[in-house]
C-alpha angles and dihedrals in degrees: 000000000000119000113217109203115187120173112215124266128262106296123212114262113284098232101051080061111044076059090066098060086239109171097200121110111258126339140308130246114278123242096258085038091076096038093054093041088053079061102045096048081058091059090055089047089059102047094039118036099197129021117192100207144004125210138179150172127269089254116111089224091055092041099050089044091048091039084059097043082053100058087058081062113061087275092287112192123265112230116200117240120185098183079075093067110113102244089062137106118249093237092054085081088055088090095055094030081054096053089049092043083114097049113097102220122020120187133193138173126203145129146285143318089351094078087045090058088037090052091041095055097038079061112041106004092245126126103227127084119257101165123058111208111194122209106300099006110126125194119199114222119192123198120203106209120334118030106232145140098273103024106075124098127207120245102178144340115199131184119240080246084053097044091045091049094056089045104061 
């Protein structure tokens, strides 16, 4: 299985929208968040032809950039994943990872610096964060046999100015 990991878009600014009494969690994706994450999700289209299934966390920002990812890919639905909330363990995503371990090609979008940690510890088996993923950038894990934390090997981490390059 390969393990695509995407960190959400650029949000709009936290405060703007506390001032407008919104009750959702965090955030939604700016204006040129969404127009640099279209591009980006071109990028991904162009490096991986087929992806089996999207998840993301609860988080609007997550669900709107998983949700646009998703169109490059024959609208493919967007599952909710809690164990991609940023407050979590990596290993809280093992359950879900497990059910998808015959699926190709898993993707899932969330936030830092939990995906750090969760990339980090797919990889060595350490909880720390090693790697730093900035809004949009996306990295692709692929585990040999068993999906576990320690056993995975990175193939490629791009930058969303890499991603949106390869995509034009």
């Amino acid at each position: 299985m390969q393990l695509l990991v995407i960190r959400h878009a650029t949000a709009e600014n936290p405060a703007t929208v506390a001032a407008t009494g919104q009750d959702d969690p965090g955030p939604p994706l700016s204006k040129e968040g969404k127009r640099a994450m279209k591009r980006v999700a071109a990028g991904l289209a162009e490096l991986i032809d087929k992806l089996d299934v999207i998840a993301a966390s609860p988080l609007v920002r997550a669900q709107q950039t998983a949700q646009i990812v998703a169109k490059v890919y024959n609208d493919l639905p967007v599952e909710t994943v809690n164990a991609l909330l940023p407050e979590n363990e990596p290993s809280d995503l093992m359950p879900w990872l497990e059910r998808h371990a015959s699926d190709n090609i898993v993707a899932v979008v969330g936030h830092e610096p939990h995906l750090g940690f969760l990339v980090t510890w797919l990889m060595s088996g350490q909880k720390v964060s090693r790697v730093a993923l900035k809004k949009g950038s996306a990295c692709l894990l692929e585990f040999s046999d068993t999906v576990a934390g320690g056993s995975a090997t990175l193939h490629w981490l791009l930058t969303p100015s890499e991603l949106r390059r390869i995509g034009r």
